[in-house]
Structures are given as C-alpha cells and as structure tokens.
C-alpha positions, -999 to 999 in steps of 0.1 A, spaced: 0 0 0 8 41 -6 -8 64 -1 -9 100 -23 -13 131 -3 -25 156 -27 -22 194 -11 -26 228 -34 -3 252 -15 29 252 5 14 263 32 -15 234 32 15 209 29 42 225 50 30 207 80 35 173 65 70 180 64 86 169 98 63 138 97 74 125 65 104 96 80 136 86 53 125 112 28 135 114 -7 125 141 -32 121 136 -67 110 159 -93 89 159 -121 65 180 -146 77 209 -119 68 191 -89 80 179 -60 69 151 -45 82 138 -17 81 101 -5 90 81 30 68 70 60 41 88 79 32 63 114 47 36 91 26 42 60 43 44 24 32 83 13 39 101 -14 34 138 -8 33 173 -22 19 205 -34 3 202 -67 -2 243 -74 -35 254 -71 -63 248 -99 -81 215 -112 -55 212 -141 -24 215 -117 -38 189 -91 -47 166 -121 -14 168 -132 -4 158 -97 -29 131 -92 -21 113 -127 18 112 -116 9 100 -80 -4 66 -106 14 64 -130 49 72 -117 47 63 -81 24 36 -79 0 46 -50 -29 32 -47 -51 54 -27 -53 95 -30 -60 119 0 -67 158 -9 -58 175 23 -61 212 28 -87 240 29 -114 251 17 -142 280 19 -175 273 35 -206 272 17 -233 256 45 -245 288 73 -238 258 99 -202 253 95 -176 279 110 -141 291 107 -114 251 117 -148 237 113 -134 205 92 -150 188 60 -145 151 52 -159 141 17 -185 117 6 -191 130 -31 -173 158 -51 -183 177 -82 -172 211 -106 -195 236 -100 -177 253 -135 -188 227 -157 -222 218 -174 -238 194 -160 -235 170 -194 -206 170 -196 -191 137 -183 -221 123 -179 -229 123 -220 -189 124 -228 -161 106 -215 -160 91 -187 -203 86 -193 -208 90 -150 -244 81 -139 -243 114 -123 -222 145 -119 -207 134 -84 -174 116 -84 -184 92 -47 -155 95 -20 -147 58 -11 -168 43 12 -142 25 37 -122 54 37 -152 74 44 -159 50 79 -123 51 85 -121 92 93 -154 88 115 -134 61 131 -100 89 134 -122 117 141 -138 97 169 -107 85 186 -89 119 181 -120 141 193 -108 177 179 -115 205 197 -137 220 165 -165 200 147 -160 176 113 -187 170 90 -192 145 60 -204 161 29 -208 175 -5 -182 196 -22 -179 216 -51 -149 228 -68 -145 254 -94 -117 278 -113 -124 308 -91 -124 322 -54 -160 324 -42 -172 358 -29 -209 367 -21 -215 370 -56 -210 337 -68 -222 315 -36 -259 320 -37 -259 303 -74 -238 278 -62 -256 268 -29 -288 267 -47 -278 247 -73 -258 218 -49 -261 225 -17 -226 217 -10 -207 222 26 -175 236 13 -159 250 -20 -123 250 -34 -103 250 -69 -90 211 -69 -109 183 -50 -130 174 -83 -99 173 -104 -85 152 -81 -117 127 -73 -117 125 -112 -84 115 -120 -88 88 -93 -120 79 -107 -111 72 -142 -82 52 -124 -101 35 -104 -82 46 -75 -98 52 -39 -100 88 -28 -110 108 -2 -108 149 8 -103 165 38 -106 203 40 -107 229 66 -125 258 68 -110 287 64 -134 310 53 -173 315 54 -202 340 43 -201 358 73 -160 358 73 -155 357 35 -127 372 13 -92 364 8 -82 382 38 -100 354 59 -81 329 34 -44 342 40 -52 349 82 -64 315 85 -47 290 60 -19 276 88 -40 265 113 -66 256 92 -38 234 72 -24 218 103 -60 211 112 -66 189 79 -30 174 83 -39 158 115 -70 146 109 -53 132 74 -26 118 95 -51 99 121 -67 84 89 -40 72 80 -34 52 110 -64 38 105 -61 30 71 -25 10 85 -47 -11 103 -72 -27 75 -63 -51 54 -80 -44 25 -55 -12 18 -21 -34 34 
C-alpha cells in the first residue's frame, strides 16, 4: 500500500514535512513530490499548485509514476453551508465542478451516472473512526463539495448553494476525485474551513490558512493510522 497526499499550496503541505520519515525528493512536470513514512505508511506527498489542471497533473503522476494506490486531498477550503464555522473540518462523501455543465461527463467521456465523483466508502468510515478516537477540539462534518476555477465571494455562492447544496468549496478536490475515478483509484478529501459568508474574502483565506492546514494534516494523519490497520488497503 501508498498512499498519495495531494495538497494545493505550500502552506496546506508545509506541516507534512517533519512527519514525512527517510524522505527522498524527486522531481517531475515541476513538482516535488516527496516520498517516506508517515506512522509507518508508504506516502507520497506534495503541493500540486492550485487549480483543477495542476492537481490533475499531480494526481495522474501520483499513478502512473509512483504507484499509489489510494489518493488523499488534504487542505482548505471556503464554507458554503451557514452551519459550519471558521477550523470547522469537512471530510468528503461526493465531489463535483460547480464550472462545468452538468452534461458534460455524464454524456462524454467518462459517461458518469451522475455529476458526483463518490468518495470511497471505507475510507469514508475510516475518518469517523480517526475523528472519533482523536476528538478535535472544532466540529468535522461529512459532505458535498464543489470545486471550481475561481475564489467564491458573495457574488457567486448563492448560485452555487442553490444549485448543490454543498458544505464547502475549493479550486481542486473534483480534479483530483476524477483523476482517481477514471483510475479506479480510492479517494477521499479533507478540508478545513478557512473562510465562510459571514467571514469571507481572501483576507479570511491568508489569516487563516496555517492552522486551518495543520488542522486537515492531522486529521489526514489519524486516517491514515487507520487506514495501517485494515487489510483491504495493506
């Protein structure tokens, strides 16, 4: 088993860094990626740049070159749902491009039933099982996102909520879930919040982005201790 760890800024995958044991870096397509051990998993980590095509790029090379088998997106995200607030955490159980029409992949390749790529369903049990044992001190939900080539100020969410009703909203996780999708790969996202409707902008973004990052990091790091332990992904 390795595991891909998919994050779309430095400062989303600087916290990895010092947990990353016997790292070697390798370079490719202008990326980084950096493998070893995380609690005795085989990872593969990096930043991937942010927008869809950049984490694609990523996602494709995590397969092809490195051989992992499942794909985590860990980072941040914006919050779409009133309920959630500010290191409020997301965990997801279907993804889709708010960007894109509807038809799309669904009457062109890869001819989906629907527009939402499904997170995997072990791996969505697994961080309820991480969560539970780790009991952070700010509330994770399992949900709907949507991801899309912009950043999403009041203007834009309305349209957006009413059309998917998703929890959170970001420029990769799609891209990612698709790549792993047409690869039949298991995937699964894990964003924190970083900014909402009543805190939006980029200033909220750029104030919040560490902790929110190390937030998603440990959460992605107790899944992965969970994932150590099930044989299905040894």
């Amino acid at each position: 088993m390795k595991v891909g760890i998919v994050c779309a800024g430095d400062e989303e995958f600087a916290p990895f860094m010092p947990s990353i044991k016997d790292c070697k870096i390798t370079e490719k397509a202008m990326l980084k990626f950096y493998e070893g051990k995380i609690h005795g998993v085989d990872v593969v980590a990096l930043f991937s740049g942010v927008c869809k095509v950049n984490a694609a790029i990523a996602s494709q090379l995590l397969i092809d070159v490195f051989g992992v088998n499942i794909i985590i997106n860990s980072g941040t995200a914006g919050g779409m749902n009133p309920s959630l607030e500010i290191f409020d955490t997301v965990i997801s159980t279907e993804v889709c491009y708010h960007d894109v029409a509807q038809d799309i992949l669904t009457e062109f390749h890869p001819w989906m039933k629907s527009v939402f790529f499904q997170a995997d369903p072990q791996l969505i049990e697994l961080s309820k099982t991480a969560a539970h044992k780790m009991k952070p001190s700010r509330k994770v939900f399992w949900g709907r996102m949507v991801t899309g080539e912009s950043f999403i100020t009041d203007e834009g969410r309305q349209k957006i909520n009413g059309e998917f009703e998703p929890l959170t909203v970001d420029m990769e996780t799609a891209s990612i879930a698709h790549v792993c999708y047409v690869n039949k790969i298991p995937f699964i996202s894990i964003r924190c919040i970083t900014d909402t409707a009543a805190h939006s902008g980029i200033d909220n973004f750029e104030e919040n982005c560490i902790k929110a990052s190390i937030i998603a990091k440990n959460i992605t790091e107790a899944l992965l201790c969970e994932i150590n332990a099930v044989s299905r992904f040894r």
